[in-house]
Each structure stands twice: as structure tokens, then as C-alpha cells.
C-alpha positions as CSV (number, residue, x, y, z in Angstrom):
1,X,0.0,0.0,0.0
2,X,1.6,3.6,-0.8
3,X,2.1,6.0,1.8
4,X,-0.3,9.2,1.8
5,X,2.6,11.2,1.0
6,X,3.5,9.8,-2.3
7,X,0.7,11.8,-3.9
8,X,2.5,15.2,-2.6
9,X,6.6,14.0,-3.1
10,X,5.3,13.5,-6.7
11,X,3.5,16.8,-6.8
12,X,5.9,18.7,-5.2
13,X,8.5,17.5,-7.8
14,X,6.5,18.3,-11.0
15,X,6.1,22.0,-9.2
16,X,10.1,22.1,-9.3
17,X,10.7,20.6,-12.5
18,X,8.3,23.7,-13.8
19,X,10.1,26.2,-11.5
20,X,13.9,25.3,-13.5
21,X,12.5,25.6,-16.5
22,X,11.1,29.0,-16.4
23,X,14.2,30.1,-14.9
24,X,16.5,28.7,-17.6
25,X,14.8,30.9,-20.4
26,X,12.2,30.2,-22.5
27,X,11.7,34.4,-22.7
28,X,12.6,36.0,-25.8
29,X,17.0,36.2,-26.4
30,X,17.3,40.1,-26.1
31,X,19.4,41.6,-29.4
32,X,23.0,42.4,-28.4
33,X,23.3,46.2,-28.4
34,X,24.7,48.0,-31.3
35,X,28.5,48.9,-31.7
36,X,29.3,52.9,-31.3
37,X,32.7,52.3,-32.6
38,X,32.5,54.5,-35.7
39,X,35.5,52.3,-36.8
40,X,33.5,49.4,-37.4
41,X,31.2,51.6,-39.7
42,X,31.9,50.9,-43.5
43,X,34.0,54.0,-44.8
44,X,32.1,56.6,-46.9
45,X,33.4,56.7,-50.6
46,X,36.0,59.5,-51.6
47,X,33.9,62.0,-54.2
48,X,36.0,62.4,-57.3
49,X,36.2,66.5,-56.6
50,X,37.6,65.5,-52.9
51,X,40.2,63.3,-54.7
52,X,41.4,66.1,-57.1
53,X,41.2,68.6,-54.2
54,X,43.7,66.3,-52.3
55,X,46.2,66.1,-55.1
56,X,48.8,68.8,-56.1
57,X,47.5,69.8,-59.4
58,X,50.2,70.4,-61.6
59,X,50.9,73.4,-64.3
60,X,54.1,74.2,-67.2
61,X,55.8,76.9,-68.0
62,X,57.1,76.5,-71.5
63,X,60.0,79.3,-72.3
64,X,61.6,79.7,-76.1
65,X,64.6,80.9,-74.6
66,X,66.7,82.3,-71.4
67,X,69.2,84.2,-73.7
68,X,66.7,87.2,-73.6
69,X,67.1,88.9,-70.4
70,X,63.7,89.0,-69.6
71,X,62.1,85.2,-69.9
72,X,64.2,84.1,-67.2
73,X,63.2,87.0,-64.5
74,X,59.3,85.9,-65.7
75,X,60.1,82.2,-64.9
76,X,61.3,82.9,-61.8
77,X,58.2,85.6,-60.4
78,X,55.4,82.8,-62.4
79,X,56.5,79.8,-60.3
80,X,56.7,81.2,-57.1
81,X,53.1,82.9,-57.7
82,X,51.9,79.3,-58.8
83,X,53.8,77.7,-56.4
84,X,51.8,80.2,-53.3
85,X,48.8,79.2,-55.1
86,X,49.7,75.5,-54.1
87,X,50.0,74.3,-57.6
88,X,53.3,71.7,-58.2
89,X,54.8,73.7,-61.4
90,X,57.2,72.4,-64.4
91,X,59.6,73.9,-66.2
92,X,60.8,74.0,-69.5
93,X,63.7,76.3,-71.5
94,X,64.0,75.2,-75.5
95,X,67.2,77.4,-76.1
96,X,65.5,78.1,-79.1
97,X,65.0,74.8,-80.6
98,X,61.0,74.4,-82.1
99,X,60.9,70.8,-82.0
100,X,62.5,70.5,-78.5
101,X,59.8,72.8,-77.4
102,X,57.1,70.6,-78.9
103,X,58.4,67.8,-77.2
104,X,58.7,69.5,-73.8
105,X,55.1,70.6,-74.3
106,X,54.1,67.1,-75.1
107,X,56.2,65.7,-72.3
108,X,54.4,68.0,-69.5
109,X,51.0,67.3,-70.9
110,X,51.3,63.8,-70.7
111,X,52.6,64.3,-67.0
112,X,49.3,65.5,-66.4
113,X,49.2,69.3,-66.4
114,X,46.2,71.1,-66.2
115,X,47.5,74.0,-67.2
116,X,50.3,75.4,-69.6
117,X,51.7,79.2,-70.1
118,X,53.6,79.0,-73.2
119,X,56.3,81.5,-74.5
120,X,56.3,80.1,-78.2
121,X,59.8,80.0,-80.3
122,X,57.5,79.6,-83.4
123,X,54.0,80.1,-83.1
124,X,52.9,78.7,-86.5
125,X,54.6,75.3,-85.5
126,X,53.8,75.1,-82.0
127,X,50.0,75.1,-83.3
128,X,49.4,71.3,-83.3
129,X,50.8,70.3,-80.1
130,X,48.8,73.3,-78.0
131,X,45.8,71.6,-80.4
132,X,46.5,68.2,-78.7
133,X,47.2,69.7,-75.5
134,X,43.6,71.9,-75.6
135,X,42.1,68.2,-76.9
136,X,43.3,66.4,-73.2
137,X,41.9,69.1,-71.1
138,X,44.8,71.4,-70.5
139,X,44.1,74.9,-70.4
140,X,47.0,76.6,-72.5
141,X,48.1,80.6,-71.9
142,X,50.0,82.1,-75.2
143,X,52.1,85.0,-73.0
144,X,53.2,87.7,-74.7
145,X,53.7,85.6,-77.7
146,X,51.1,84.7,-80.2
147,X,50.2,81.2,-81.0
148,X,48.4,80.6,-84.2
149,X,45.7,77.7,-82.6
150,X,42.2,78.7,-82.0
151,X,42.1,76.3,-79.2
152,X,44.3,78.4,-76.5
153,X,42.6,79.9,-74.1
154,X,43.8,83.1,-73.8
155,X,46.3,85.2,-75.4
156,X,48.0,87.9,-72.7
157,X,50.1,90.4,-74.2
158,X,50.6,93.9,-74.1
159,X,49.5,96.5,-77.2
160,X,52.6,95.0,-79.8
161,X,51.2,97.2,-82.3
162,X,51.7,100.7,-80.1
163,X,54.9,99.3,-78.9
164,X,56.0,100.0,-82.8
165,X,54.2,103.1,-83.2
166,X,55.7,104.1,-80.2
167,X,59.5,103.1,-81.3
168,X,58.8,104.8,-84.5
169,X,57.9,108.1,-83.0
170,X,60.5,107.9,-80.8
171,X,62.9,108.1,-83.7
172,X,60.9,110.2,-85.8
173,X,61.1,112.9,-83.1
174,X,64.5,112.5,-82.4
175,X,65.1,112.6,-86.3
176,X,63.3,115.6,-85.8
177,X,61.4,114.6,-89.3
178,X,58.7,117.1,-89.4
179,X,61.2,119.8,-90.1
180,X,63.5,117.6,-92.2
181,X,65.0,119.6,-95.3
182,X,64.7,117.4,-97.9
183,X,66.0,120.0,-100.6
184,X,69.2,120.4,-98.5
185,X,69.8,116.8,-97.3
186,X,67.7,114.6,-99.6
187,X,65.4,111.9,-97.9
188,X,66.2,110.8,-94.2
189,X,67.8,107.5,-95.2
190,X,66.3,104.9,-92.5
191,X,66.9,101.4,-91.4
192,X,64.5,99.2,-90.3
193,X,65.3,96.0,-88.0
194,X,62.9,93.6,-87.5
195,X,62.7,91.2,-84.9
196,X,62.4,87.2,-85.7
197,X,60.5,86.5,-88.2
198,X,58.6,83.2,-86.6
199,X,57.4,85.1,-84.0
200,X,54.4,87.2,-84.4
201,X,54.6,90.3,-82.1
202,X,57.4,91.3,-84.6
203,X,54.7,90.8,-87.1
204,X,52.6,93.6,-85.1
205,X,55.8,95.7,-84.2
206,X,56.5,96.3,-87.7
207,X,52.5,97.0,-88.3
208,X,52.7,99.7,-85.7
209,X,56.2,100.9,-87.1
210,X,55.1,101.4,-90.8
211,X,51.7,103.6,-89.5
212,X,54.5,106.0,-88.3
213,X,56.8,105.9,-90.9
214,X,55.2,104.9,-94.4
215,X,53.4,108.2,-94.9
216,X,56.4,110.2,-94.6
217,X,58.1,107.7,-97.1
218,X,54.9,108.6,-99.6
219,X,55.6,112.1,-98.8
220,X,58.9,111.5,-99.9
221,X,60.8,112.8,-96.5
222,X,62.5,109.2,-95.7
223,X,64.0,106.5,-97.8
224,X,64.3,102.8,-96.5
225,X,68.0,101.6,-97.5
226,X,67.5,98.9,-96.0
227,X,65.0,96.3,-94.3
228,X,66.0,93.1,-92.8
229,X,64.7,90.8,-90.1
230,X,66.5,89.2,-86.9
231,X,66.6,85.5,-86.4
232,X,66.0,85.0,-83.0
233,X,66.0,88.3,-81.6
234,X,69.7,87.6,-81.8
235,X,72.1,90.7,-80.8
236,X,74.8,88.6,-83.1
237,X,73.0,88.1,-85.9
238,X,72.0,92.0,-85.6
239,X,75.3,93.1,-85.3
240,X,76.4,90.9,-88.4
241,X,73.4,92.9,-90.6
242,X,74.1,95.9,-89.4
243,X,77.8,96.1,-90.3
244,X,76.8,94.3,-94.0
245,X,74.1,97.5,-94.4
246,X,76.5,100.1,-93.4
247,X,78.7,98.9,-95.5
248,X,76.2,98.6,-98.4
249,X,75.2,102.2,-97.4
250,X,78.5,103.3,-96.8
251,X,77.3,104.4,-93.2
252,X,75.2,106.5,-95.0
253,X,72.1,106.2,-92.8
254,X,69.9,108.4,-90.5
255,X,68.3,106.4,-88.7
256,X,66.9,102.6,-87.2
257,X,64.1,101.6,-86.0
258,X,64.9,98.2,-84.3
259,X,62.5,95.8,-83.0
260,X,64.0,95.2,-79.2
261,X,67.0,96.3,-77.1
262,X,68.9,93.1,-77.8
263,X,69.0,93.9,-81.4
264,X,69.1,97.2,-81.1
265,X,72.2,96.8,-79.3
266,X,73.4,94.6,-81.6
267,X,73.7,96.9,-83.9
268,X,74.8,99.3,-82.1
269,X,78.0,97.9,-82.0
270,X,78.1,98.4,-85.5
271,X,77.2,101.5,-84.9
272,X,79.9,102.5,-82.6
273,X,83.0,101.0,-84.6
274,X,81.8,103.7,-87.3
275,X,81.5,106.4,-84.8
276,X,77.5,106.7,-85.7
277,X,76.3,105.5,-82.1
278,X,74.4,108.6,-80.5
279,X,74.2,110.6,-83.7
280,X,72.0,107.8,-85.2
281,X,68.9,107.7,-83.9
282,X,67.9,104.0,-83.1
283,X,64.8,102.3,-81.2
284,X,64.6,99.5,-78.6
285,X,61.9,97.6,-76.4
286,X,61.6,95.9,-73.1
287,X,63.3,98.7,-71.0
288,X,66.2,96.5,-70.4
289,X,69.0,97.6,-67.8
290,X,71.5,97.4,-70.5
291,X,69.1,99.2,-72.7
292,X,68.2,101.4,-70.1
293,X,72.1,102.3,-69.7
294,X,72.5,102.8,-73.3
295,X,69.7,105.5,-73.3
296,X,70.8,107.4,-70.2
297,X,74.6,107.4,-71.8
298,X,73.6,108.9,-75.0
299,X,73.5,105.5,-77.6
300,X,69.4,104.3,-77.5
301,X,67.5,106.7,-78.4
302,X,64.4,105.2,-77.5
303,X,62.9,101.7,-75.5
304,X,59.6,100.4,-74.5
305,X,58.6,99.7,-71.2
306,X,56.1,96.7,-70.6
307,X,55.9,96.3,-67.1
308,X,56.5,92.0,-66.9
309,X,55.2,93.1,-63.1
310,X,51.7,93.4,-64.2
311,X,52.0,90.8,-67.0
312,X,53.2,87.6,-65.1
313,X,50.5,88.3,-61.9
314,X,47.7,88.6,-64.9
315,X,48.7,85.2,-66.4
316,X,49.1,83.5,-63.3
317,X,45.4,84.3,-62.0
318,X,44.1,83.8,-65.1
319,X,45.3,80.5,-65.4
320,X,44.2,79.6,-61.4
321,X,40.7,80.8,-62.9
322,X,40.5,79.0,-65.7
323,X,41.3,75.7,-64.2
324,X,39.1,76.9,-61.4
325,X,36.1,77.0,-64.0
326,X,35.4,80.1,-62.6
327,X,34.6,83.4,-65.1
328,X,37.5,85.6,-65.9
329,X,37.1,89.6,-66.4
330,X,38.6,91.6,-69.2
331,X,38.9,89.2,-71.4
332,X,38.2,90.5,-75.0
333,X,38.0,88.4,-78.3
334,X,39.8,89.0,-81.5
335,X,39.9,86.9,-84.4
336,X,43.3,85.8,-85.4
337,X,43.3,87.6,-88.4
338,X,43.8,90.7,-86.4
339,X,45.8,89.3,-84.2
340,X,48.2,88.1,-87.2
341,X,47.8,91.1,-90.2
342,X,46.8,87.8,-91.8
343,X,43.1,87.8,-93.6
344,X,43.8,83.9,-93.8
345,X,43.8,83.2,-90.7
346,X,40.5,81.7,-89.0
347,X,39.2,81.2,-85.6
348,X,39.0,83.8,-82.8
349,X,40.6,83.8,-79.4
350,X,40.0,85.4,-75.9
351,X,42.8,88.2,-75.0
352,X,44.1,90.4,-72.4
353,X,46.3,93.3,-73.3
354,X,48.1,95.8,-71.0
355,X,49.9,99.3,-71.8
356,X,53.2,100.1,-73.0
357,X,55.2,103.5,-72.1
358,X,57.9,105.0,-74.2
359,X,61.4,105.6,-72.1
360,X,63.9,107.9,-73.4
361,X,67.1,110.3,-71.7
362,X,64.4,112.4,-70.1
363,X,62.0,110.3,-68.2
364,X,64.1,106.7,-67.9
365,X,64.7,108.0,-64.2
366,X,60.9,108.4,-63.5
367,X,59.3,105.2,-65.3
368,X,62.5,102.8,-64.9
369,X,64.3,103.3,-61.7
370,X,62.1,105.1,-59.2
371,X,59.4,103.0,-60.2
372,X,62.4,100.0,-59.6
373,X,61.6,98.1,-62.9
374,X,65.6,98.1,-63.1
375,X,68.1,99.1,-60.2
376,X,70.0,102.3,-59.9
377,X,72.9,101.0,-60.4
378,X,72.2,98.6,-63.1
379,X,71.0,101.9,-65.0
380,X,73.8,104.2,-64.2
381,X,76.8,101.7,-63.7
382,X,80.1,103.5,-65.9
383,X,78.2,106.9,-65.5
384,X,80.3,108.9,-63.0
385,X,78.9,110.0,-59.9
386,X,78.6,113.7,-60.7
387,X,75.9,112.7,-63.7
388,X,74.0,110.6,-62.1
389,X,70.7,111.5,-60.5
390,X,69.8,110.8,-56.3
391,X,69.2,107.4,-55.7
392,X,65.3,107.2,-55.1
């Protein structure tokens, strides 16, 4: 027979067995809580614009040559404006070889320049690399030196055709040509010197020149003996064609009007080894110090300032804009016909084109060395001390 209690031990154990089992679970397993390490977060994608703005973008300077005295200071003031501008900047010089510079060009484009400021040696054959460079994106600059492609962005320059009028009044009026006596000393027999003929501001020099002197050769008061252009811009070469015409002439002449100081100097030499220096009239350009020293000791009649200080600061934020995307004032188009004297020419391009200023004996002081374009003593060195002016 069981015992009474058998009925509870069994109850009382099926009450236990219920008990462990609602304490072991059977609830709903409760989500472990989210991680607030942003590190295990998946990392956001880099935006094509973010990528470029984290890169050094990269920009060429493409020069002709460092023979003429001024390319090299403009080289030097352009890549340390690009360079504060943050941009990584390449350099080329071509010594003036045309095909090196077309393979420098192509070399800097295919490093991945964005932007070019090219001082052409020849701006008919530079043409179809700037083409190819425009075609991959790179905005091109022709400074100061035309280049005959459609497809450059901007041509900066200063007036070239007043910077021939300009040298040819300066030696019309020291030729004093109004009041010429042609009855008494025939025509005024005058020389004109052209620059090199590949590149086209001599194009425009000479176009400015001939305004000023070809009515007074149809009014019969000058006679051109002889006209001859400059490889180069070369001061040799210059000196060379100058001793050949006074020769020819049988230093018969009255005047020059040359294309640059270099040349001009050039044939000064010339000049001086016929003892004609300082009684010939004869034109220059770029306010050089060694032009600038001629004028002030009596040789160069006449130079043309083009302040490079306002040129290469123009061309450097014009390019930053441009590759910016962002609109650039002053800006004015031409076609190239204008810009070449050529009626064949097609296309037209954007350009920017400061003032020039005549410097002579009587303000050299004023617009050269107190405005410190050239030093003091650059200007006045082998003048003795009691002709020179203060020091500003």
C-alpha cells in the first residue's frame, strides 16, 4: 500500500521541474546592443572632386629661350606665384630649338598638367601640339607671344602694335622729321630691323612701325635703305646685318628703328665701330638695364617699357581661374586675323592686353628706376657719380 505522502513527493516535484524551467529561459534572447565604434562603420566613398582637391595639381611653364634677359626673371616671379597658389609647377627652357619645345610641351601634358603658359619660339609650328594639348583638357596661356591655334585659351600680351608706333615716333622725333629739309639733305635714309620672323609680335611691331613711318616715305621725306629681319631676336645676328648695311650704305644712314634692345644693341656695335652711335637715332623695347644704360649714356634713343610686373601676376590668376572653372574679367575676343595682319587666318581667341610707355634720356629716371623696374645702379653703372641723378 503507498504511503499518503507519495501523492505530494510527486506533486511537489512536477512543481520544481516547472520552476527550473522557467528560470533557464524560454523568454525571448534580447538583441546584443549595437556597436558605437565608428571604426567598425563601413568608410564613406571619396567623391571624385575630394580626390582632385587632395592632389597637387600640376601646371608648365614652357619658355623659347633664357638668352633674352627677360624670360628668365618671368620664370622665376610665375613659379613662385603658382607655387603660393599651391600648384606643383614644371619647367621648361628650349634654347631656341622648335621641335625640342614641342616635345617639352608634349612631355608636360602627358605628366598631367592642367595648365600650360607657353612663350612660343614659333607660333605657326607650335600650333598642333597646343591643339593636342587643348584636346586632353589642359588649359594653354599664349604670353606675350602669339600662338596661331584657336584652341588656346587666352592670349595675354601687351599693345605690340603701339609698342611699334611708339619706337617709331620715338625716332621720328629725335630725327626731328617734321622739319626735315629734304631740298638740303635729300630723304632721311632709314633702317628698319625687325625682330624674328617666326614670332608674331614682330609681325605687329612692324605694323605699328610702318603707321609711323610709311606716310612720310609717300611724302617723300625718308628713304628705307634697308630692311632686314632678326633671327631670334639675336644681338649677333644684328650686329652681323648691321655692319653688311653700313657697308652697303657706306654708313650713309639716318636712322633705325629696331625691333628690341637686344638687337638694337646689336647693332649698335656696329654703330659704334663707325662712330655713328648717339648721332643715329635707333629704337629699342623691353626697358632692359642694358638698354636702359645705353639710353641714359647717349646711344638708344628710344625703349619700350612693358611692365612684366603686371603681365606675369595677370597670367598666373588667369590661369588659377580658368582651371578653377570660374569666369575671368577683361577678357576680350579678336579673331586671329587681327591678331596676325593675316586675312587667312581663321578662328578667334580670348585676350588680355596691358599698356606700354615709351622711355627715353628724359623720363628713364621716373618710369625705370624710381618705379624700380631696373636698379639704380644697373641703369647708371660706368656713368660717374657727378651725372647721375639721387638714388630714389
Amino acid at each position: 500500500m503507498k504511503s499518503k505522502y507519495s501523492k505530494f513527493w510527486l506533486l511537489l516535484t512536477a512543481v520544481l521541474a516547472l520552476f527550473v524551467l522557467i528560470s533557464c529561459g524560454g523568454g525571448e534572447t534580447e538583441e546584443p546592443a549595437a556597436s558605437t565604434d565608428e571604426t567598425d562603420a563601413p568608410a564613406a566613398e571619396t567623391t571624385e572632386e575630394e580626390a582632385m582637391d587632395s592632389e597637387t595639381i600640376k601646371v608648365g611653364l614652357s619658355f623659347s629661350d633664357f638668352a633674352t634677359e627677360r624670360w628668365k626673371n618671368e620664370e622665376v616671379l610665375m613659379r613662385g606665384l603658382l607655387e603660393d597658389k599651391g600648384y606643383e609647377v614644371l619647367s621648361q627652357e628650349a634654347n631656341h630649338d622648335v621641335k625640342l619645345q614641342i616635345d617639352q610641351i608634349d612631355n608636360m601634358v602627358s605628366q598631367g598638367v592642367k595648365g600650360l603658359i607657353v612663350v612660343a619660339e614659333d607660333g605657326d609650328a607650335l600650333a598642333t601640339a597646343i591643339d593636342n594639348a587643348a584636346q586632353a583638357g589642359v588649359v594653354v596661356l599664349a604670353y606675350d607671344r602669339l600662338i596661331k591655334s584657336p584652341n588656346i585659351a587666352a592670349y595675354l600680351s601687351f599693345n605690340n602694335v603701339e609698342v611699334g608706333r611708339q619706337q617709331a615716333l620715338g625716332v621720328m622725333e629725335a630725327l626731328d622729321i617734321e622739319n626735315w629739309d629734304v631740298d638740303a639733305n635729300g630723304p632721311a635714309r632709314v633702317v628698319k630691323l625687325g625682330g624674328s620672323p617666326t614670332d608674331n609680335n614682330a609681325i605687329l611691331f612692324r605694323q605699328g612701325q610702318d603707321e609711323i613711318v610709311e606716310p612720310y616715305v609717300e611724302e617723300g621725306k625718308i628713304e628705307i635703305v634697308a630692311d632686314q629681319w632678326v633671327d631670334n631676336w639675336d644681338a649677333a645676328n644684328a650686329l652681323k646685318i648691321m655692319e653688311n648695311i653700313l657697308v652697303a650704305a657706306g654708313n650713309d644712314i639716318d636712322a633705325v628703328v629696331a625691333s628690341n634692345d637686344g638687337t638694337a644693341l646689336g647693332a649698335l656695335q656696329a654703330m659704334k665701330a663707325q662712330g655713328l652711335a648717339g648721332s643715329v637715332p635707333i629704337s629699342g623695347q623691353d626697358a632692359t638695364a642694358d638698354g636702359v644704360n645705353s639710353i641714359v649714356k647717349g646711344e638708344l634713343t628710344v625703349s619700350i617699357l612693358k611692365d612684366i610686373r603686371d603681365l606675369s601676376p595677370l597670367a598666373v590668376d588667369i590661369l588659377d581661374q580658368l582651371i578653377k572653372g570660374e569666369t575671368v574679367e577683361g577678357l576680350q575676343s579678336y579673331t586671329m586675323a587681327e591678331l596676325t595682319n593675316d586675312s587667312s587666318q581663321q578662328g578667334e581667341v580670348e585676350c588680355y592686353f596691358l599698356p606700354v610707355a615709351q622711355v627715353n634720356v628724359d623720363n628713364a629716371y621716373d618710369l625705370v628706376v624710381a618705379s624700380e623696374f631696373q636698379s639704380y645702379d644697373d641703369v647708371y653703372r660706368d656713368i660717374p657719380e657727378g651725372d647721375r641723378p639721387e638714388r630714389p
